[in-house]
TIPATOR-776049 format. One record per residue (C-alpha): residue number from 1; y, z, x; residue in one letter. Coordinates in steps of 0.1 Angstrom, whole numbers. Each point is the difference from the previous one (the first is absolute). Layout:
N
NUM  Y  Z  X  A
...
//
This chain:
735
1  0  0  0  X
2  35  -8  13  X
3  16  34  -17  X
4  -17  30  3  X
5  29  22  -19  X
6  -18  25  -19  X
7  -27  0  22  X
8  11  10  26  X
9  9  38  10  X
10  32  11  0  X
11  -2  19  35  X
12  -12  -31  16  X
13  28  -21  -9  X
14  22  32  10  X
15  -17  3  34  X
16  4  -38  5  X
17  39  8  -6  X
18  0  24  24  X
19  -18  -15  29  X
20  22  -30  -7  X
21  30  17  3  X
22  -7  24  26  X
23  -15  -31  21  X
24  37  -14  -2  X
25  17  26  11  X
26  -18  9  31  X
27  6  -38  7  X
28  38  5  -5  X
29  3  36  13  X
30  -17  -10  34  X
31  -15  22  26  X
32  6  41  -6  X
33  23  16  20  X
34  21  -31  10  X
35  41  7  -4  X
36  17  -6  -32  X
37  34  -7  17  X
38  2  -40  -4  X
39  -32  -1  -15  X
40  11  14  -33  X
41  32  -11  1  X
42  4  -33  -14  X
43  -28  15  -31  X
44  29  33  -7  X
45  27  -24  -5  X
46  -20  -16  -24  X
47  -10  28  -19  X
48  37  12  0  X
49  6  -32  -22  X
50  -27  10  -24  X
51  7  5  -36  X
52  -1  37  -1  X
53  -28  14  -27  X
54  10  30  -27  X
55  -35  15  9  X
56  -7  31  24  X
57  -22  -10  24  X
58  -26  24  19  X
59  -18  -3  33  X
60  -28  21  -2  X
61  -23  16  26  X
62  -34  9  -9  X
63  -23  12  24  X
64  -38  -4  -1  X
65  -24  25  14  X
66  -30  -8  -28  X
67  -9  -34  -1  X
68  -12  -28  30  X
69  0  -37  -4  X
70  -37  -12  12  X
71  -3  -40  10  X
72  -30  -15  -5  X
73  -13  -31  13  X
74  -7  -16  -33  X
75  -30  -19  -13  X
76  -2  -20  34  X
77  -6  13  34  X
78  33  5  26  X
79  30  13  0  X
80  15  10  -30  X
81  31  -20  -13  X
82  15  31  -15  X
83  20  0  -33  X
84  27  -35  7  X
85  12  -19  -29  X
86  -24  -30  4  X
87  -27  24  -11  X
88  12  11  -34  X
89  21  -32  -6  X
90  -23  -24  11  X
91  -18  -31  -18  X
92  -25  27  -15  X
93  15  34  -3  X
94  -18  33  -4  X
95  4  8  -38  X
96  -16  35  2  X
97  11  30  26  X
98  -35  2  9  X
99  -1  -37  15  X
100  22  17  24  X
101  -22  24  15  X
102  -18  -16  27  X
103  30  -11  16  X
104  26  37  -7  X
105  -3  28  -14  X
106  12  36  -6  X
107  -18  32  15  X
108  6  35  -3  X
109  14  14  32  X
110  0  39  -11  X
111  -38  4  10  X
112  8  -11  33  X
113  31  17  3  X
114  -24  34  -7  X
115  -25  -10  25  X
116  30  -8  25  X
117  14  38  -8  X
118  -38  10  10  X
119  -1  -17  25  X
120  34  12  14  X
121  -12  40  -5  X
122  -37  -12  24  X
123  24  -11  23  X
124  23  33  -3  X
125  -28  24  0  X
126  -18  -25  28  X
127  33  9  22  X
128  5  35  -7  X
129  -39  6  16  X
130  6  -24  28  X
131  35  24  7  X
132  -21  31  4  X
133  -27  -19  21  X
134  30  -7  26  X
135  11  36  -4  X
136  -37  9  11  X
137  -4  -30  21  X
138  32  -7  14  X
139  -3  -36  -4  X
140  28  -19  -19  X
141  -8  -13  -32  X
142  -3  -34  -7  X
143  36  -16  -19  X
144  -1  -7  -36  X
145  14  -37  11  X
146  -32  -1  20  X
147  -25  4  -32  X
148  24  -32  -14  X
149  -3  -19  28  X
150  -40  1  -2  X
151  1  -6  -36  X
152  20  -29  7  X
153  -8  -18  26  X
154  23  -21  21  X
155  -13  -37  -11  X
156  7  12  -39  X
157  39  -3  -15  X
158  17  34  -4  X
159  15  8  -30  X
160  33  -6  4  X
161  -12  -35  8  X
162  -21  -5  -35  X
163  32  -15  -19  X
164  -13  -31  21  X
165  -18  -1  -32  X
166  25  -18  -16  X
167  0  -39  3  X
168  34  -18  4  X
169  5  -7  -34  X
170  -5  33  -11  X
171  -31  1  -15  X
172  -29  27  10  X
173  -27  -16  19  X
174  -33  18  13  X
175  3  17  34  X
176  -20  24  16  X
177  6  36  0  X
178  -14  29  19  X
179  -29  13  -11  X
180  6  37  -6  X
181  -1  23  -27  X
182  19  -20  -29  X
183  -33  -26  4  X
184  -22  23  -14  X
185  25  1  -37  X
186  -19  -4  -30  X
187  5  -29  -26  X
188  8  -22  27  X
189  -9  -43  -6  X
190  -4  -12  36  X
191  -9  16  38  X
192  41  -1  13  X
193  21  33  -12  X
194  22  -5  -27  X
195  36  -9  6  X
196  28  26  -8  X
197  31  -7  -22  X
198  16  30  14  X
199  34  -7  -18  X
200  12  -26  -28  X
201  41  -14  -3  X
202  0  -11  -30  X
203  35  -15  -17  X
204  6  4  -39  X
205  26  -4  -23  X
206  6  32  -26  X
207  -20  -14  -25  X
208  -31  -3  24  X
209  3  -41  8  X
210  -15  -1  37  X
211  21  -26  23  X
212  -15  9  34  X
213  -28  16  19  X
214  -11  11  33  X
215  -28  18  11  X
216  -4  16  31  X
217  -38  2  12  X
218  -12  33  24  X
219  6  -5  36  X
220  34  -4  16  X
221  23  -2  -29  X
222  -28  20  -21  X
223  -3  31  22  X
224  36  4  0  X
225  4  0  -35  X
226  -29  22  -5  X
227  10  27  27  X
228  38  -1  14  X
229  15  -8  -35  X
230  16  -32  -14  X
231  31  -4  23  X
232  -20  -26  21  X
233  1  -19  -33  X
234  35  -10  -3  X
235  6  -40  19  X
236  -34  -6  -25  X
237  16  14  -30  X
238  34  -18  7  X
239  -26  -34  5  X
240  -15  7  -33  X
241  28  8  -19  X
242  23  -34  14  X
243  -33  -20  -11  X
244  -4  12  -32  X
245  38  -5  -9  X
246  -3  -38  12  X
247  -31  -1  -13  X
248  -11  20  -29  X
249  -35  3  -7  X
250  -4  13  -37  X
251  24  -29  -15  X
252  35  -14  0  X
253  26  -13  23  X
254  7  11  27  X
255  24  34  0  X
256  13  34  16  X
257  -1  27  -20  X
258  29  22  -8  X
259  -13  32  13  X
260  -30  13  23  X
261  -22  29  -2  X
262  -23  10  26  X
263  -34  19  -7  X
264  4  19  38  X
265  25  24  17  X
266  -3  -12  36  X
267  -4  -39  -8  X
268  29  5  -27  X
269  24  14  31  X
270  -10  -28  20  X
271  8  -28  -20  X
272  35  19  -6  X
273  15  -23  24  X
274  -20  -33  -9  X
275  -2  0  -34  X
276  44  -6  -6  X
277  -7  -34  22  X
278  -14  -16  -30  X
279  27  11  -24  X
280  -25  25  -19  X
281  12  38  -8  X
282  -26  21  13  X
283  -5  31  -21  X
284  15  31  12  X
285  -31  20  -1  X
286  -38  -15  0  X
287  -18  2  -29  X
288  -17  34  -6  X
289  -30  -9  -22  X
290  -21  -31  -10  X
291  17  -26  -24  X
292  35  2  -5  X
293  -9  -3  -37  X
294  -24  15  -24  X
295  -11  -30  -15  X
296  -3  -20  37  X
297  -28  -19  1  X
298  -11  -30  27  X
299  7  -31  -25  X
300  -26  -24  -3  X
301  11  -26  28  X
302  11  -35  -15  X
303  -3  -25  30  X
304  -11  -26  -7  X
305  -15  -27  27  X
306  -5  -39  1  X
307  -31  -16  -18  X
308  -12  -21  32  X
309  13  19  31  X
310  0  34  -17  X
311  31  11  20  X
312  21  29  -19  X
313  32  -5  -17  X
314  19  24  28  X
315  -9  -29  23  X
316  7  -32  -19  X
317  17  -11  -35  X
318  -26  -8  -25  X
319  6  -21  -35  X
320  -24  -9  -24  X
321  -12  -37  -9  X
322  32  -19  -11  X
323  -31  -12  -33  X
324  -20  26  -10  X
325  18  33  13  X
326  -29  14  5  X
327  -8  1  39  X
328  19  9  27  X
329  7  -16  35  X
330  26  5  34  X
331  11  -34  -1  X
332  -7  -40  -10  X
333  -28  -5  31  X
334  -23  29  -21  X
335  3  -13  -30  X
336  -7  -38  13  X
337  -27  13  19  X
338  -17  22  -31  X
339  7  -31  -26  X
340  -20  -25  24  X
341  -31  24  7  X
342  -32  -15  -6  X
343  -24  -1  -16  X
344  29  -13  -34  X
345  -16  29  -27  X
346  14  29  29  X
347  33  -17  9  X
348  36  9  -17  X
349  3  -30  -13  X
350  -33  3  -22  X
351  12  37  -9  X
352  40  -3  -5  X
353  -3  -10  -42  X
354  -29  23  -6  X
355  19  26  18  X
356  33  -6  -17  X
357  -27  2  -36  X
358  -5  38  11  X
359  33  6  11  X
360  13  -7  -40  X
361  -24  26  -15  X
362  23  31  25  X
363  16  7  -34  X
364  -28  3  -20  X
365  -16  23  21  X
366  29  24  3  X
367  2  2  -39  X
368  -13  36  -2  X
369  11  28  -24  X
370  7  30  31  X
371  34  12  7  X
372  -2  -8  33  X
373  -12  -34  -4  X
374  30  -14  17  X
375  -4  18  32  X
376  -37  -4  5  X
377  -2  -35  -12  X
378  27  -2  31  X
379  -1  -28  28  X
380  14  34  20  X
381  -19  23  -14  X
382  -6  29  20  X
383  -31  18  -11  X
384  -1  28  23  X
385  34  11  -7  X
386  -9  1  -41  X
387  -30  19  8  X
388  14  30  21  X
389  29  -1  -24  X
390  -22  8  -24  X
391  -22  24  16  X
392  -30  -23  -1  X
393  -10  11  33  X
394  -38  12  -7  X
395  -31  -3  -14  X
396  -6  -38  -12  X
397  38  -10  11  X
398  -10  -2  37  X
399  -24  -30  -7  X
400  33  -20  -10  X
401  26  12  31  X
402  -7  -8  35  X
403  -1  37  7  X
404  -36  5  22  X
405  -17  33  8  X
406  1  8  34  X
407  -33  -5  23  X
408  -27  23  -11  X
409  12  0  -36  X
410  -30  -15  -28  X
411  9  -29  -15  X
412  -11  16  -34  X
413  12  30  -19  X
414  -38  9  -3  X
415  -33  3  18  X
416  -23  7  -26  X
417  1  7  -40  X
418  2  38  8  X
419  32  -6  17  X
420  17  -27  -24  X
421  -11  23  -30  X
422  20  29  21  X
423  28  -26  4  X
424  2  -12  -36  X
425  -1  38  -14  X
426  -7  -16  -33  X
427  26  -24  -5  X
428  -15  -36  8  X
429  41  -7  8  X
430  10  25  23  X
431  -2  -27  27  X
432  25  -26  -16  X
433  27  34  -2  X
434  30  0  15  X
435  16  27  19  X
436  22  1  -35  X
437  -12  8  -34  X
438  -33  -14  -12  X
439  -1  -37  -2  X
440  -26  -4  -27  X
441  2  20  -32  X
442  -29  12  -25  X
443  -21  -26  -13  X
444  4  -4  -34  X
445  -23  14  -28  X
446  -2  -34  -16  X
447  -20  -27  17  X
448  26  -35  1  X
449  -4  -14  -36  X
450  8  -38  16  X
451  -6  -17  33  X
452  27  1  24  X
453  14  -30  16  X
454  31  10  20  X
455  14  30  20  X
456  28  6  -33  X
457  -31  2  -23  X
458  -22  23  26  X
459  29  27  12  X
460  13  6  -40  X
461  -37  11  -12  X
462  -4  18  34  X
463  30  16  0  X
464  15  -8  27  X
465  38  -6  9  X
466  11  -38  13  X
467  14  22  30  X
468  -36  7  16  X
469  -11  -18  26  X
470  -37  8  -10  X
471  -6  -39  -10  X
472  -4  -6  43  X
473  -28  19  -2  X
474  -17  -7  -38  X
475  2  -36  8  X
476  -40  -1  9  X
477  -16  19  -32  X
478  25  -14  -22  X
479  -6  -40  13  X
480  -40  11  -1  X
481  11  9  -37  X
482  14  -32  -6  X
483  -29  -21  11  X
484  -23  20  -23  X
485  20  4  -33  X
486  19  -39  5  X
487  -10  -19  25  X
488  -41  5  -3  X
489  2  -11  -40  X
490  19  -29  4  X
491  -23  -14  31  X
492  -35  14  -11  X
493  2  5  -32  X
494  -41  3  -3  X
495  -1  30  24  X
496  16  21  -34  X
497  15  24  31  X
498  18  23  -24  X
499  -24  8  -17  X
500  -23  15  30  X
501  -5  37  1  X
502  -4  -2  40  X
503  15  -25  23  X
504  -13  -7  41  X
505  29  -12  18  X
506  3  -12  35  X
507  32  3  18  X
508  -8  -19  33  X
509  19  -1  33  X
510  14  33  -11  X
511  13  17  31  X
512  34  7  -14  X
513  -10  8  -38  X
514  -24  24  11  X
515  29  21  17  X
516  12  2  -32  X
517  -30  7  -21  X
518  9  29  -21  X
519  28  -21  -19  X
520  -31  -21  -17  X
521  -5  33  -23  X
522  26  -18  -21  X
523  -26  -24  -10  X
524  -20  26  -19  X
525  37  11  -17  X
526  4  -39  -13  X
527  -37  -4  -1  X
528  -11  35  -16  X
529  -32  -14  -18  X
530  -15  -18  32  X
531  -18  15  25  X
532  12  -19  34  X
533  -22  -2  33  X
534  26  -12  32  X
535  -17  -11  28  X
536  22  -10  32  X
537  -10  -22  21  X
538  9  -13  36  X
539  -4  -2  37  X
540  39  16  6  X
541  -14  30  -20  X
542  -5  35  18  X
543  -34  1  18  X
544  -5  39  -10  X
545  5  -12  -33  X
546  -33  -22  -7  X
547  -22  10  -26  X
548  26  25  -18  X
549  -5  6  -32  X
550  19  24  -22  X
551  10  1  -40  X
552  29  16  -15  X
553  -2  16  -34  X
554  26  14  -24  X
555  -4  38  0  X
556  23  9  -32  X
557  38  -7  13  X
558  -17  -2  39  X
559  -20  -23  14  X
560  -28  8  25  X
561  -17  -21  29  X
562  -37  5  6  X
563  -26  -25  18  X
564  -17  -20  -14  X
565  -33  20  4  X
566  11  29  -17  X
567  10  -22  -29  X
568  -33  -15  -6  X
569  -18  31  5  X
570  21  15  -31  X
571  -8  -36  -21  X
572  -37  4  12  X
573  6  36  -14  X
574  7  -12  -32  X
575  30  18  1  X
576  30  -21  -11  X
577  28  10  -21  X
578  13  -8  -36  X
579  22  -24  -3  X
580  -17  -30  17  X
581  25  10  33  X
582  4  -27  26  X
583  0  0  33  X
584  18  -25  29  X
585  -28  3  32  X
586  16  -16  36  X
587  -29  -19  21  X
588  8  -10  35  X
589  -14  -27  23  X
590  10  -6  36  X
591  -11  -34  2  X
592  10  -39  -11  X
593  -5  -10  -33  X
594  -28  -25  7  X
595  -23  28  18  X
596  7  27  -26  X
597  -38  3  -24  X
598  2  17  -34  X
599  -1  -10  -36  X
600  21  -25  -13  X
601  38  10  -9  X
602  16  -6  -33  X
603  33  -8  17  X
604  17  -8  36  X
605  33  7  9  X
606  19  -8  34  X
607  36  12  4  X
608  19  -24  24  X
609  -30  -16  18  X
610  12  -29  21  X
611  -33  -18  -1  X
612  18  -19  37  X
613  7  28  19  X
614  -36  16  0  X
615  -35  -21  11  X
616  -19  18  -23  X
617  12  -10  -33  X
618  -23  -34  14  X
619  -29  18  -9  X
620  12  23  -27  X
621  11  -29  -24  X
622  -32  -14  2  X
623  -16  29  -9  X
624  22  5  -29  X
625  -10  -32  -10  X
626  -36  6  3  X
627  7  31  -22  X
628  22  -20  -29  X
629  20  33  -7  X
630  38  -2  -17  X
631  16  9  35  X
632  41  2  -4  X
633  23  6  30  X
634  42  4  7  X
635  16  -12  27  X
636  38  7  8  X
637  10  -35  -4  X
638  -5  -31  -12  X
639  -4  -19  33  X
640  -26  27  4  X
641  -21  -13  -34  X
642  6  -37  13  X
643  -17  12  34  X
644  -28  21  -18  X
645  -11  -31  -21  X
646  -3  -22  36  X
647  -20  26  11  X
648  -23  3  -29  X
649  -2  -38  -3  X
650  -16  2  38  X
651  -22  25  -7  X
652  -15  -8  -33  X
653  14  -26  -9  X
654  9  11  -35  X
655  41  15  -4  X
656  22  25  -17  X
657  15  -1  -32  X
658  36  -6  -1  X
659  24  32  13  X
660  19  17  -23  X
661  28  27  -2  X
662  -18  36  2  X
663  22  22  -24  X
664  -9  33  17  X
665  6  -14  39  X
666  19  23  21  X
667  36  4  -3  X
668  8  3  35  X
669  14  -34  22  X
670  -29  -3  32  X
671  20  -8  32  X
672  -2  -42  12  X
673  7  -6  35  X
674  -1  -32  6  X
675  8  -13  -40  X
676  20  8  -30  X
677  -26  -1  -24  X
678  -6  23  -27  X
679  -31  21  11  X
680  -11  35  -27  X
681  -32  16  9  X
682  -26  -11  -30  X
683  29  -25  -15  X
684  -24  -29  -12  X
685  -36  -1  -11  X
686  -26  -26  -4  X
687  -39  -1  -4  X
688  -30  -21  19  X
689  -10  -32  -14  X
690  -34  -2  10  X
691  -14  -37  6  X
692  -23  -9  -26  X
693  -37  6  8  X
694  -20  -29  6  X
695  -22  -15  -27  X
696  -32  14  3  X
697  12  32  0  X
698  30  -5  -25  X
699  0  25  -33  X
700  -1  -13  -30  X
701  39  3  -15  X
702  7  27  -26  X
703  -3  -16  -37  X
704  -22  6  -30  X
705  -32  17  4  X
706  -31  -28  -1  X
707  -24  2  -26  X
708  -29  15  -1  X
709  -28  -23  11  X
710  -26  -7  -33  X
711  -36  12  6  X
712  -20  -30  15  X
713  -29  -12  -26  X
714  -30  15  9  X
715  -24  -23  19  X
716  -29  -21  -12  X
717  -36  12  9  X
718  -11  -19  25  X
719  -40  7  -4  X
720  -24  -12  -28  X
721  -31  16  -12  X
722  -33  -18  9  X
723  -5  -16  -40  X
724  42  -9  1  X
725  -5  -22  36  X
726  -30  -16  -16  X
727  18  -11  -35  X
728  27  -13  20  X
729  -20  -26  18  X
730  -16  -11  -28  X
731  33  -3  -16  X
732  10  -26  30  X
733  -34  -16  -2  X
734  5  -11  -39  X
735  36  -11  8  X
//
């Protein structure tokens, strides 16, 4: 697929900003420690002529004692080529975090920080006894320097050479370290010790927009900031701050900012005298305490780079296609070169009216009932700023903000049932809560008396207020709703669906649903005569997950979570309970669709496939095929569908029905990079068209019911007695 918006994670394309940026500015800062005088001076007189910005901007200094960068050599043997811009911005990006880990990731550094301390008190008490055996000896004791010297020997680098580390563009590169105690640090991906970010400069305006970063890695400049203070840091904070004013990372032109706070004492004295070069009021005092603002927030970043060179928009000018205003490109050479690509069905040219098609339906996406429509529907729209301001900083809200848990954190809230029923306390919502009032009110006493076919319909019987931002989250049970009660009918009308007292559904290639697996209880609030049976599916699924099995069950206004063998030990029991109640059971398999063996679902949903972007779907459409089951997926876009039905032609060659508007797709605008296009998670949905069975094996089509064969005649005897046989041949003989 050309676009992976939607796709892709949101860190990645952040971490691609910020190796791209960073990557220019240790081009244009040039060596460390070189004079600014001349240098710098033809840049400050062009940041005096800036246009000066209202905002406060903050230079902050955070140190880091916790967590190590560890490079890998990735899925080929040699040297590792580290985290540069042609990895995550290359022909084929990672989409997923985890593609990233054989080539970086992060280690806890606090285990070997304790096993350094231990280390340090062997050495202390290893002294102290050598002391009294010179007392009693009269020999001098060995120097401490001495013990260094044979732990490092002369033909490894010292440390206060290791920031050789760094390449000369600035990106980290593999090097090899000394082999002392930090080797032997748990959690850690490949033999070399983990690098240390000992201290982070990191530019933002007041509302948490970051222009500019630079990160100073242990060894020379690291050891300085880690043990003689931040003073040392000053000609690299003046660099920083001069780039990010010429060339601001976050968005916008280029600027000064009215005022300047600084995040440290000593490195706030010493850029007392730099600072007034540029024409920026330095604050008289640094900033006391994180955040100059309660509700300051890092924004979601809105760069946006070139479709064919993939260079940001802090390095070039970008402008969409002067036709369809859908893609966007640095200049006329990209956009010649992407509307002449070949094979014709990939180039511009075969795209630009199909793409200027999807462009026209941006309005009729955007028409949703919220009162925050506007902003979320937003080309701009800054989704981490809406969630911290309001207080949707927990629980389910993290799956939707690029805040990650540090290194040793689990990726799930849970373990085990035990611990999710602990978590849940009884209320199957607790998870999609804010740090506010409760999001979801009581359910009502009265099961829906219609079917519900938009968000207007669904929040009035529910109770809900247009202000919550719940709909994010509800968007998977309620499209899952939709494809039962509307969508299921009108396609196979034979399977009578609504009528079923218990429905198996697959939800396949489910590695983000299933982080969000309590909000399908609202199926068996819109469904309350069903009994449902989810099973996910999917290789991206967590390993210690396979073969789960657990059921949740309304227990009077709570609802409890058991596994599945306690549940059919109480059925076996014969012990169920008036009222007929049902019952929602969660089934997970860690494997591709096509391997998975069971019974036969009723139903398959995908949320947001991208049949492209994954091999497997080669041999999981087939099998779907092979099964004949309705199967209905979303995707965030209609050039998604268009790419979906290619994919389904190659593989089976059957098709997909015809996309349409999903009524319950998310409110919230998913960040393009490289286009313009509208993209909503779960914004369209369309089902396989399986290719017609051949002949021989073809089912006779639905109609009247044949009828019933008559009874054959009964059949002549076919033996004569003796005296019959006899008459007959006297018979022929008087013919």
């Amino acid at each position: 697929m050309e676009f992976v918006s939607g796709y892709r994670d949101e860190f990645l394309d952040f971490a691609a900003l910020l190796s791209g940026w960073f990557r220019k500015f240790v081009a244009e800062r040039g060596p460390l420690g070189a004079s600014l005088e001349g240098r710098w001076q033809q840049l400050e007189a062009h940041i005096r002529r800036l246009p000066q910005d209202p905002a406060l901007w903050v230079l902050h200094v955070l140190p880091n004692r916790s967590v190590g960068i560890s490079l890998g050599q990735g899925p080929e043997t040699g040297p590792g080529p580290g985290l540069g811009a042609a990895l995550l911005l290359g022909d084929e990006p990672p989409l997923h975090l985890q593609d990233l880990s054989p080539y970086v990731s992060f280690v806890s550094l606090e285990e070997g920080e304790e096993e350094e301390e231990e280390e340090e008190e062997k050495n202390k008490e290893r002294g102290r006894s050598m002391e009294k055996t010179e007392e009693e000896d009269g020999q001098p004791a060995p120097d401490s320097r001495e013990f260094s010297q044979e732990a490092n020997p002369p033909e490894e680098p010292e440390e206060a050479e290791q920031d050789a580390g760094r390449g000369a563009n600035g990106c980290l590169e593999d090097r090899a370290e000394d082999k002392t105690g930090p080797e032997r640090r748990k959690g850690q991906r490949s033999e070399a010790v983990p690098l240390h970010l000992s201290c982070l400069l990191l530019v933002t305006d007041e509302h948490g927009t970051i222009l500019g970063i630079d990160l100073l890695m242990d060894g020379a400049q690291g050891r300085a900031g880690r043990d003689s203070g931040t003073e040392h840091l000053a000609p690299q904070a003046y660099a920083l701050l001069c780039h990010s004013m010429a060339c601001p990372m976050g968005s916008g032109d280029p600027r000064k900012p009215r005022k300047l706070t600084v995040g440290d004492a000593q490195l706030h004295r010493k850029l007392a005298t730099l600072v007034p070069r540029l024409g920026v009021k330095l604050a008289k005092t640094p900033m006391r305490t994180w955040g100059p603002r309660p509700g300051f927030t890092f924004a979601s970043l809105r760069a946006r780079i070139c479709h064919v060179c993939h260079r940001h928009s802090f390095e070039v000018k970008l402008t969409p296609c002067p036709q369809c205003r859908a893609v966007l490109y640095c200049g006329k050479a990209c956009l010649q070169a992407d509307w002449r690509r070949c094979p014709d069905d990939v180039s511009h040219q075969f795209w630009c009216p199909r793409l200027a098609a999807f462009m026209e339906r941006a309005g009729e996406l955007a028409a949703l009932p919220f009162t925050y429509t506007t902003e979320v529907t937003s080309e701009t729209f800054n989704k981490e700023a809406f969630l911290a301001s309001r207080g949707l900083t927990r629980g389910y809200w993290t799956q939707l903000s690029m805040l990650i848990p540090g290194p040793g954190a689990p990726r799930h809230p849970w373990g085990s049932t035990t611990s999710l029923s602990l978590l849940l306390n009884g209320d199957p919502y607790q998870l999609l809560h804010g740090n506010g009032p409760p999001l979801m009110p009581p359910v009502p006493p009265d099961p829906p008396r219609g079917l519900f076919g938009s968000w207007q319909d669904y929040y009035t019987w529910r109770g809900l207020s247009l202000d919550s931002p719940v709909a994010v989250l509800l968007t998977y049970p309620l499209t899952v709703y939709y494809i039962i009660t509307h969508l299921v009918p009108q396609s196979f009308p034979e399977l009578n669906i609504q009528n079923k007292k218990s429905l198996k559904i697959h939800v396949v290639e489910a590695r983000k649903e299933f982080d969000l697996v309590m909000v399908f209880w609202e199926l068996l609030v819109l469904l309350p005569h069903m009994a449902l049976e989810l099973q996910f599916v999917g290789d991206g699924l967590p390993p210690e997950s396979d073969q789960q099995c657990f059921t949740l069950q309304r227990d009077g206004p709570e609802v409890s979570l058991r596994p599945c063998c306690e549940v059919s030990a109480r059925l076996s029991s014969g012990n169920k309970e008036k009222g007929g109640r049902r019952d929602l059971q969660i089934k997970v398999s860690v494997r591709s669709y096509h391997l998975l063996q069971g019974p036969k679902p009723d139903l398959v949903v995908g949320f947001n496939p991208g049949f492209g972007l994954k091999d497997t779907w080669l041999s999981s459409l087939p099998r779907l095929q092979s099964l004949r089951v309705p199967a209905f997926f979303t995707e965030s876009s209609e050039y998604s569908c268009v790419m979906d039905d290619q994919t389904m032609t190659v593989a089976t060659g059957g098709g997909t029905s015809p996309p349409q508007p999903n009524p319950f797709r998310s409110p919230f605008r998913l960040r393009a990079a490289d286009n313009c296009m509208p993209w909503y998670c779960n914004a369209f949905i369309f089902h396989l068209v399986y290719k017609p069975p051949p002949a021989s094996a073809a089912r006779p089509a639905p109609g009247p019911a044949p009828r019933a064969p008559t009874p054959p005649a009964p059949l002549a005897r076919t033996w004569r007695r003796r005296g019959e046989k006899k008459l007959g041949r006297a018979a022929r003989r008087r013919k």
